[in-house]
Structure formats: structure tokens, C-alpha cells
C-alpha positions in Angstrom: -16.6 -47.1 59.7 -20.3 -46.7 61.2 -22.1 -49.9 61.3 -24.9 -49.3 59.0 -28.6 -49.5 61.1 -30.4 -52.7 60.9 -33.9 -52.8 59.8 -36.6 -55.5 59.7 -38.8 -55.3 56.8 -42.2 -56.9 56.5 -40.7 -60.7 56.9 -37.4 -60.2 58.3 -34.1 -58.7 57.7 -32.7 -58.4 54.3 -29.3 -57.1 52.9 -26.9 -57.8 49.9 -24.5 -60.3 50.5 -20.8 -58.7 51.7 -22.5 -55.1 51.2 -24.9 -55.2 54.4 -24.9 -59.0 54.9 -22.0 -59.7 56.4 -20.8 -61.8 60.0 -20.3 -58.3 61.7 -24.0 -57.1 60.9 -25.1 -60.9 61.1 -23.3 -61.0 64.9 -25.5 -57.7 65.9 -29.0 -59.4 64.7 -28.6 -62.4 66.2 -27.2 -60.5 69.4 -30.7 -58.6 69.5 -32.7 -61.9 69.2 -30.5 -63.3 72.3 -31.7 -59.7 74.4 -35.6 -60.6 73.3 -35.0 -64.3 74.2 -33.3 -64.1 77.4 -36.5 -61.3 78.5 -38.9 -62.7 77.6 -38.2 -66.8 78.1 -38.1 -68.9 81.3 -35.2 -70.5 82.0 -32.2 -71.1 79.5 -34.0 -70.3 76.1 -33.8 -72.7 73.1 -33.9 -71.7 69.8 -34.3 -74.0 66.3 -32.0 -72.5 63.7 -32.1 -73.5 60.0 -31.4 -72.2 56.5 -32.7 -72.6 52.5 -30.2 -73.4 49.8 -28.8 -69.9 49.4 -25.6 -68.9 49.2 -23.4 -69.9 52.0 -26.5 -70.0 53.8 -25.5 -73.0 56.0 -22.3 -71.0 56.7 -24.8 -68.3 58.0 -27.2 -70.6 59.9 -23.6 -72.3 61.6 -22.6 -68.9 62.8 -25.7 -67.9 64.2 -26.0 -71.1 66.0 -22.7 -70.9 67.3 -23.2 -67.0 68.6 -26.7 -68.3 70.4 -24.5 -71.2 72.3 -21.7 -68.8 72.9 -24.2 -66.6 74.7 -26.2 -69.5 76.7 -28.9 -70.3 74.5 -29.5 -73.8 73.3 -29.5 -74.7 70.3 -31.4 -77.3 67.6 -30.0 -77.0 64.5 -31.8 -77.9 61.3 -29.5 -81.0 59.6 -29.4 -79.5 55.4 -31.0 -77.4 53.5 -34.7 -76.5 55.4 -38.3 -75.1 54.3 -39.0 -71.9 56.4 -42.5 -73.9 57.1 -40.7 -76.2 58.8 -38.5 -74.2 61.1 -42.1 -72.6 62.3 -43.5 -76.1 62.6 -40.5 -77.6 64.7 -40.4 -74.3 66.8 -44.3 -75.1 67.5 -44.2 -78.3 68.0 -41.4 -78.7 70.3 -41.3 -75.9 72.9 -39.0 -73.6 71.6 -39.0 -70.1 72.0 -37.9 -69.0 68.9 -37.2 -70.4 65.3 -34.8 -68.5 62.8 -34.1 -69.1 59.1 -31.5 -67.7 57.3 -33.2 -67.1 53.7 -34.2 -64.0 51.6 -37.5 -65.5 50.7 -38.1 -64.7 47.4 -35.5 -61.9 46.7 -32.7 -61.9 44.0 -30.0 -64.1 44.6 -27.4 -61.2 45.5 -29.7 -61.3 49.0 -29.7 -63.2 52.0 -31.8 -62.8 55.4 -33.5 -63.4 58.9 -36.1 -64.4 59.6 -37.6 -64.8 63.0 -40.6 -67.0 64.6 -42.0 -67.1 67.9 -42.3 -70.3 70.1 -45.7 -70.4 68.3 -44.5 -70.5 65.0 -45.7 -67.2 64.0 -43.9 -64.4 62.4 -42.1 -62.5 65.1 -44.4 -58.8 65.7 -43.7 -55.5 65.0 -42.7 -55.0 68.7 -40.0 -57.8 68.7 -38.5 -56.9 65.6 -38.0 -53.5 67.2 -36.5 -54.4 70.1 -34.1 -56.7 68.2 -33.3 -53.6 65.7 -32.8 -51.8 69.0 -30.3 -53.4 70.5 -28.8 -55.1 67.2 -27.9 -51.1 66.7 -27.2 -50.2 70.1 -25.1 -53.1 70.8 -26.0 -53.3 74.4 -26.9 -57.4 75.0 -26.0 -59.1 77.9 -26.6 -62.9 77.3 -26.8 -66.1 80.1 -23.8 -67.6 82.1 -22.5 -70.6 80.5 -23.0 -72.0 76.9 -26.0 -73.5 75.6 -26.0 -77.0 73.9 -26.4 -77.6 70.7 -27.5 -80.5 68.7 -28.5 -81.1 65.1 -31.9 -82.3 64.0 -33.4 -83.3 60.6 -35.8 -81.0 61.1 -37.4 -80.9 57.5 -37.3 -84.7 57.5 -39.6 -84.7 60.3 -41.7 -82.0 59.0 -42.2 -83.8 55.8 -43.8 -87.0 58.0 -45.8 -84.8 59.8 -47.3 -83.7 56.3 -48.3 -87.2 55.6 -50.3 -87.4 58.5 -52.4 -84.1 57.1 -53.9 -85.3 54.0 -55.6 -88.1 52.6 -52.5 -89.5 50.3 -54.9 -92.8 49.6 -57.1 -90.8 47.7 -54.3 -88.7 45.6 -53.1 -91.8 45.3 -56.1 -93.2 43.6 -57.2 -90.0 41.6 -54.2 -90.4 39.7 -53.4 -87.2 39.7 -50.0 -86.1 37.7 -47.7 -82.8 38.9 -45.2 -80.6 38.0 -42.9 -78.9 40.6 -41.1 -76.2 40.3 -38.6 -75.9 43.5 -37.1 -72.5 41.6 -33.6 -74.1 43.1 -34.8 -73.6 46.5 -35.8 -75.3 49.9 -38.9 -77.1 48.4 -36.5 -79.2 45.9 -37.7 -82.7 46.6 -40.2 -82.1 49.0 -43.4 -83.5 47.1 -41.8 -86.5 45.7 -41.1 -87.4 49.5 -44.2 -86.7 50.5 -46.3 -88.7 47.6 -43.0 -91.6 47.8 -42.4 -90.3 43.5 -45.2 -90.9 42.6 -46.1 -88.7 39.4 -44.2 -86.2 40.5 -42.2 -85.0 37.6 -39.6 -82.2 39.0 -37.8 -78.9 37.4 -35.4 -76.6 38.9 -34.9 -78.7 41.5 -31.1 -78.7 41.4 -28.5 -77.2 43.6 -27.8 -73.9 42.4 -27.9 -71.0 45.1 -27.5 -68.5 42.3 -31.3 -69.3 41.6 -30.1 -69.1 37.9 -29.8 -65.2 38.1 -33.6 -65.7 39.0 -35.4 -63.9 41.9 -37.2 -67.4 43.0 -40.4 -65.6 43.3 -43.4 -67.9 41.9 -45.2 -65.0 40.1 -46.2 -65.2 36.6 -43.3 -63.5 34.8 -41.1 -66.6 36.1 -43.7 -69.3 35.7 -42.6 -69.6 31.9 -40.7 -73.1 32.4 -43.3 -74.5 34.6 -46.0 -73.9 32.3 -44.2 -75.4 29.6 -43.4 -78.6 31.2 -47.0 -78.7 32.2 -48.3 -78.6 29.2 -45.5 -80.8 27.6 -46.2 -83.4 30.3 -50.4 -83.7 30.3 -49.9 -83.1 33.7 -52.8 -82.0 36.0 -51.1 -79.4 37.5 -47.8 -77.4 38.6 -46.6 -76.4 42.0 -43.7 -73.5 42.4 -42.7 -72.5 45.8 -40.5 -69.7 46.6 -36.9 -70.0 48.0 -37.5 -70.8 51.4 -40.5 -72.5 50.6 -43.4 -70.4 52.4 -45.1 -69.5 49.5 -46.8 -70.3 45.7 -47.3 -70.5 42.6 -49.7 -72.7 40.4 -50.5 -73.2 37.0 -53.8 -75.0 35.6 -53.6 -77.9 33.3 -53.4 -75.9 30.1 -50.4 -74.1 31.3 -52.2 -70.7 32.5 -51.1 -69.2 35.9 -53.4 -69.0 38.4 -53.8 -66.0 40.3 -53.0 -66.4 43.9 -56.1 -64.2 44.4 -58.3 -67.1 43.0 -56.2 -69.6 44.7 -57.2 -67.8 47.7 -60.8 -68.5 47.0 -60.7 -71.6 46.1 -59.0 -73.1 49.0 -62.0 -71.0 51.6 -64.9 -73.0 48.8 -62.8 -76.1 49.4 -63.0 -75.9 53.3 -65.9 -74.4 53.7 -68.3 -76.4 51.7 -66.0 -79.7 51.6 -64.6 -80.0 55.2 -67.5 -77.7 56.8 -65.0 -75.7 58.1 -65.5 -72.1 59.5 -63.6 -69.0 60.6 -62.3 -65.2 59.7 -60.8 -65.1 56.3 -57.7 -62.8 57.1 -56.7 -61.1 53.7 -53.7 -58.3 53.2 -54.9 -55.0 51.4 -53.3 -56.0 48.2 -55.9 -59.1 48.0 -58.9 -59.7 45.9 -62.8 -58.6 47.1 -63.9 -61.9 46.0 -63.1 -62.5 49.3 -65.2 -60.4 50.8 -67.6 -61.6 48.8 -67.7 -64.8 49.4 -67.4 -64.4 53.9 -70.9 -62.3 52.5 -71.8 -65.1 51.2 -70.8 -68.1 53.9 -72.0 -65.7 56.7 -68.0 -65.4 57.7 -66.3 -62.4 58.5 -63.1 -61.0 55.9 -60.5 -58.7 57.8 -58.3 -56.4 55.7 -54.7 -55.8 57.3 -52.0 -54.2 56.3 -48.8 -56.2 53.8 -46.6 -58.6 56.1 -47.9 -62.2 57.2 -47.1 -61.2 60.7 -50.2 -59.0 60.8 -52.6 -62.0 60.1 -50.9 -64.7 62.5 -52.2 -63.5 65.6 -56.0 -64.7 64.6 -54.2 -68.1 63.0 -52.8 -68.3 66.4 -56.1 -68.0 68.0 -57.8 -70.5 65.6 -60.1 -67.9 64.8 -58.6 -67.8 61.2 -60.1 -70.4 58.3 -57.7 -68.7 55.8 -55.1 -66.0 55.8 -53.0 -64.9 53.0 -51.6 -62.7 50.7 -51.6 -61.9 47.0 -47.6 -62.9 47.3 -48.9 -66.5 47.4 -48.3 -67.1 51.3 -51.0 -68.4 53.0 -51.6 -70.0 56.5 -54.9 -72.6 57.6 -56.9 -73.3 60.2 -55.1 -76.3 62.2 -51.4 -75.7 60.8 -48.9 -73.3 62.1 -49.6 -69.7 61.9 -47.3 -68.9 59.1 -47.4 -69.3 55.5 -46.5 -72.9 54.3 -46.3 -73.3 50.5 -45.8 -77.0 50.8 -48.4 -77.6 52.8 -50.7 -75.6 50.6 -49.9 -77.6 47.4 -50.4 -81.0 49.4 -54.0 -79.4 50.3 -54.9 -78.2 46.3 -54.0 -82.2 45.2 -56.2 -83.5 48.2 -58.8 -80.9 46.3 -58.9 -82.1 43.4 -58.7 -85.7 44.3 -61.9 -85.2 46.5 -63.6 -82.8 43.5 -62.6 -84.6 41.2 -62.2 -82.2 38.5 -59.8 -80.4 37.1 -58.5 -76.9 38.2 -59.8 -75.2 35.6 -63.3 -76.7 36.4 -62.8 -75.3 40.0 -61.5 -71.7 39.4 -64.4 -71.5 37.0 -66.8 -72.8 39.6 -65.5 -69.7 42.1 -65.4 -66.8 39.0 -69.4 -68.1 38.1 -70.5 -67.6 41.8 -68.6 -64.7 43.2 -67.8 -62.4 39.7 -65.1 -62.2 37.0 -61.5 -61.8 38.7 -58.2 -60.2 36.7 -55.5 -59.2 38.5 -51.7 -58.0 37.4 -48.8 -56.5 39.5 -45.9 -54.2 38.3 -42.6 -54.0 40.2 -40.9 -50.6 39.5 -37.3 -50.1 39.9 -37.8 -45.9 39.8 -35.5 -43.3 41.3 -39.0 -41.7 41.7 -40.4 -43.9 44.6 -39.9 -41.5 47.3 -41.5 -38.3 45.5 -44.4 -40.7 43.9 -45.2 -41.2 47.7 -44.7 -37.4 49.0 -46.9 -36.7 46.0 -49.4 -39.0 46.1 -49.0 -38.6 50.2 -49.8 -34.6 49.5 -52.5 -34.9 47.2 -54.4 -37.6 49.1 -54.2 -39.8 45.9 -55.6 -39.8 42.5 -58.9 -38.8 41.8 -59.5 -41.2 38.5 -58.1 -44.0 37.3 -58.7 -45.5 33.7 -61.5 -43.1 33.2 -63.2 -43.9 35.8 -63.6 -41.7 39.6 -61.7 -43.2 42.8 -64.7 -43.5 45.3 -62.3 -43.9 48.2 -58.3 -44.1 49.2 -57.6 -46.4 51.7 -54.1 -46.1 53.2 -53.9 -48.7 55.5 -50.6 -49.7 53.7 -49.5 -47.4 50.4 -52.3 -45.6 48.2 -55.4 -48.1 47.3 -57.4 -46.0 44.9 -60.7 -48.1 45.0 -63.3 -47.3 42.1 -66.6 -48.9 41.3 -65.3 -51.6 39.4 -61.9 -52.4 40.7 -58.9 -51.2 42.6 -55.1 -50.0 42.4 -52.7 -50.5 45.0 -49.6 -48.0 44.8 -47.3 -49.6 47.8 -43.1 -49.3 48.2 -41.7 -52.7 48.8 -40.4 -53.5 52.3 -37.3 -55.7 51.5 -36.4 -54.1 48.2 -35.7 -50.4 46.5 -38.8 -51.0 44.5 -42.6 -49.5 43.6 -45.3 -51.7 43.3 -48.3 -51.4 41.6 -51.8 -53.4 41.8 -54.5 -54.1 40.6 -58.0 -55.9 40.3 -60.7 -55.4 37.6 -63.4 -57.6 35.8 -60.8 -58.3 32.6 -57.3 -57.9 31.7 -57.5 -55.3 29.6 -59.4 -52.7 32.5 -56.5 -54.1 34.6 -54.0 -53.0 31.9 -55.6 -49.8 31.6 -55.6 -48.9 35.2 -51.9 -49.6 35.2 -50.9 -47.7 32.4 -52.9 -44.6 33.9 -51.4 -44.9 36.6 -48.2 -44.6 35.4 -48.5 -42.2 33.3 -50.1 -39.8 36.0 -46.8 -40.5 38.2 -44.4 -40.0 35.7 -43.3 -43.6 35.9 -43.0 -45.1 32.2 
């Protein structure tokens, strides 16, 4: 049988459990990764190797481990389950030359993955993905006489008391401030309870189950539902979700409503720019909001668009030449952490917010909509046998020439279709870990953003 070709998509490698995810496949990956360590390292290269709560995902990361020693690398393995945060931290922080975590982010359960970090704690680049798809295929790696050592590490323990060091807990402490989070069953579970030593931290999903509850553990709206709810049933002040591996997330206000990452976005550049005095690029993916852009007019910063995939905004993070960088996905790196998206680390910084506003988050996303213009946002994930001929189409064409009524002043393709009108945008992208079609989109209300969508998808063919 013919090994089916490995592929990194915009965080990693993905693949259905025992369909492509198996040892064999798992074998060739890490195999690669050994041919990019042992050019580009000095000396015997070590590598920190760790895994979410997936699965038989510590059954992965042991393997993987394991082939690394067998082939001379040494080896610090992660002690339990692990936040992909803190695999990039400990891999910064420690001289390592690479970090890998075995999680599938925020896919379906069915899923597991790669992913790989540099010794900076970045997302590995498009060139070393490459070369470890290269030679993952070709087969052709020639690792280092001997074995490596290996030793286990709590890794996310220490991570954890690093995280204490980066906020002011006294004054969390004192606002009284009272959470909900959501670990969605994955890496997070626990994490914020450690952090603020229990206290008002109420906790959901935070159970082993590595089936996620037949839930993708994304922290999007659509699976917000029980976190909303327990917010709401709880007075709390607020609710945390982080995804699977805990890298990204998800918040919801103190009246239950989901906040869109897009705001969150803004928030946290008023927060650091105005609080802390804090300055920089603000590094946003093309599926983000122009409030940003907007608001670097605004601080007299500079907002860079770049294409889907957190390793395309690390590089400036890893130059400290980024304030903020992030997605719409909810991952999002700062200036003076590791140059890589850390949900954790972002929902330690939005309770040190409010603490220090000392308002409510409702108060604060209304503060950002009054000064830089109304904000509505929605995304659609298509499962469509259609994706490839919507793209060849739309590919053809050039794009659409109106949406919703109203005429697409420009297309910018820098990744997918964003038709960009006076008023808003739509973003018509294919996922790069999953067979799906995505659609986005930004207007001044809901219901413009609900009409672009439904255009749109009734132009392509696609209800």
C-alpha cells in the first residue's frame, strides 16, 4: 500500500485517527523533524515533547519521544496532559531547539496532530514544514550516533508559576472578580483555578473526556451555549473557553453574550496601549476586523495584514516589534510572551483588565465600539462537495462584483477571496486542516452581516 503524502496545514499536521493518523505515518513526521533538527542544531539537539488530553495522545507524545531518543536526540518530556502554550514557553525558555505537541487544536475529536515550534517558541515556518513534509515522504533521514536522553518534566506545572509572575493577582484578588471556565475537556482544564489558588473560579467541562463530548473543542459561538448559561446562572463577571490544546479563546460578557474575538482583539491593544503605555505593530490575519486598522490610525501604530496561520505573525513577535498579533480564531500572542498564541495567558491578562478598569466587560467593548465604529461579525463553516469549483470559479472570475446589494470596491487574495465593499467585508477561504468552506464577514450590524452571507451563498450555489 502507498503511504499516503504528509501535509502540514496552517498549524501543523492533522489526520483522522487510524485513517491517516497512525504510528507508521506518525514514525515519518517525526523522522522529518529529526532531518530539520540535526541541520540546523549544534550539537546533539534537544527537543520538549508534550501532548493535550486527546485520545491516546500521551500514547502518541511517548512514541514520538521514544523515535527522537532512538535517533540521538534528547529528549524533555512533558509529565501529563500539557497546554500547547506551554510546550512553546518551555522550548523558549530553556534552550531547546524544538517543542512538539501532539494535539489537533480545535478539530473534531476523530483528529489528532503535530504541531511544531522553534527553539524560539514560535510556530515552525513554511520552509521547515516543507522540508519535514519532504523527507517525512521521501523517507530519507539519517539521525545522530548514539541515543539521546530522556527525562520527564512537569512542564505545564512550571508554566503555570511562570504565569503568576505576569500579572498582578493582588489586584484580581481584590476586585473580586468571579469567572466561568470552560476547558471544552481540554488542556486548559484546571489551569485558572491554579493560577488564582480557586479562588472564584467556578469550572465546566473540565472533566476527562478525550471524546470532547462529540464536540469539536473550538471556543466559537455556536459551542459557547453552556458557558453562557453558567455565566449567567452564576452572576459571574465573566467566562473563559480555551480550545483543546489551550492556544486559543473564547469569552462571554457578564450577561451571557459572546464576544467577538474581533473586539477582544481591540480591547486588549486599548488596554496596553493607553493602560500600560505600551507600543508596537498590531499583526492581524486577513480574516480580522478593520477596527484595527483603525485604531494603529488612531495610536499613530502601524496594522500589518498577513495571510491565515499564526506562523505568519510570529516572526515580528519574535522581534518584539509586535504589541498584538492575532486572529479571528481567537489565538493571539503579546509583546513580552512567547511568539505564539496562548489562550491562558490571554484570559489571565482580560481579569488583570478589568480589575485595573474596573468595569465590567460590557462597559469596555462598549468603550472600543463608541471610539472606533459599530463592529458585527459572523463566520459559516461549509461542509460542500462544491469547495473546489466555488474556488476555480471564483478563482476565474476574479470574485464577485456585489455583495448584499452593494459593489465590491476591491478583492484581496492574499489568502481566499475577500470581497471588500464600502461598508464591510466577506472572506471566502477553504480551511487548511479540514474538508471545509469558510465564509466571513464584518459589517456595521448583524443583519448586513447576515445578508452578506446569504448572498453569498446563494451566488455560489452553496445553500
Amino acid at each position: 500500500m502507498t503511504a499516503i503524502p504528509v501535509r502540514f496545514g496552517t498549524d501543523g499536521w492533522r489526520a483522522v485517527l487510524a485513517d491517516d493518523f497512525t504510528l507508521a505515518n506518525l514514525r515519518r513526521v517525526t523522522l522529518g523533524t529529526v532531518e530539520w533538527l540535526t541541520s540546523h542544531a549544534m550539537g546533539r539537539p534537544s527537543v520538549v515533547v508534550g501532548c493535550d488530553a486527546r485520545f491516546m495522545g500521551t500514547t502518541f507524545a511517548q512514541f514520538v519521544a521514544s523515535t527522537f531518543v532512538e535517533e540521538g536526540i534528547n529528549v524533555v518530556m512533558a509529565r501529563g496532559i500539557t497546554p500547547t502554550p506551554a510546550i512553546s514557553w518551555y522550548a523558549a525558555t530553556h534552550g531547546m531547539d524544538a517543542g512538539i505537541a501532539i494535539t489537533a487544536s480545535h478539530n473534531p475529536p476523530e483528529y489528532n496532530g503535530y504541531k511544531v515550534k522553534t527553539g524560539d517558541g514560535a510556530p515552525a515556518g513554511t520552509d521547515i514544514t516543507r522540508r519535514i513534509e519532504l523527507h517525512a515522504n521521501l523517507g530519507e533521514v539519517t539521525g545522530i550516533p548514539g541515543s539521546g536522553q530522556l527525562k520527564s518534566v512537569a512542564v505545564g506545572a512550571s508554566y503555570l508559576n511562570h504565569l503568576k509572575q505576569c500579572f498582578n493577582l493582588e489586584v484580581i484578588k481584590q476586585a473580586g472578580l468571579h469567572m466561568v471556565h470552560d476547558a471544552m475537556f481540554g488542556a486548559s482544564r484546571g489551569c485558572f483555578r491554579k493560577i488564582l489558588a480557586g479562588r472564584h473560579v467556578a469550572q465546566i467541562r473540565s472533566t476527562e473526556n478525550p471524546g470532547f463530548d462529540g464536540l469539536a473543542p473550538e471556543p466559537i459561538g455556536r459551542n459557547l451555549g453552556a458557558l453562557s448559561a453558567a455565566v449567567v446562572a452564576r452572576t459571574s463577571s465573566i467566562g473563559i473557553a480555551n480550545d483543546g490544546d489551550g492556544d486559543r479563546i473564547g469569552v462571554v460578557d457578564e450577561t451571557g453574550e459572546v464576544m467577538s474575538p474581533h473586539t477582544l482583539m481591540a480591547v486588549f491593544v486599548k488596554y496596553l496601549h493607553e493602560e500600560k503605555g505600551l507600543t508596537g505593530l498590531i499583526i492581524k490575519s486577513v480574516s480580522t476586523s478593520r477596527m484595527l486598522d483603525r485604531m494603529a490610525a488612531a495610536y499613530g501604530l502601524r496594522c500589518v495584514t498577513c495571510p491565515i496561520g499564526f506562523k505568519y505573525i510570529a516572526p515580528s513577535v519574535v522581534k518584539g516589534e509586535a504589541l498584538v498579533g492575532g486572529e479571528e480564531s481567537g489565538g493571539i500572542a503579546f509583546k513580552g510572551h512567547i511568539p505564539d498564541r496562548d489562550g491562558i495567558y490571554a484570559g489571565m491578562l482580560l481579569l488583570e483588565m478589568l480589575a485595573v478598569r474596573g468595569k465590567s466587560l460590557t462597559a469596555l467593548i462598549d468603550e472600543v465600539h463608541q471610539e472606533f465604529g459599530p463592529h458585527a461579525y459572523r463566520r459559516i463553516d461549509l461542509k460542500t462537495v462544491k469547495k473546489a469549483s466555488v474556488l476555480a470559479l471564483l478563482g476565474s472570475d476574479g470574485g464577485l462584483r456585489r455583495i448584499a446589494g452593494e459593489p465590491v470596491v476591491k478583492v484581496d487574495r492574499t489568502d481566499g477571496f475577500k470581497h471588500i465593499t464600502e461598508k464591510g467585508w466577506l472572506l471566502v477561504r477553504p480551511s487548511g486542516t479540514e474538508p471545509l468552506l469558510r465564509l466571513y464577514a464584518e459589517g456595521e450590524t448583524g443583519a448586513m452581516v447576515n445578508a452578506m452571507l446569504q448572498d453569498v451563498m446563494d451566488q455560489l450555489g452553496l445553500n
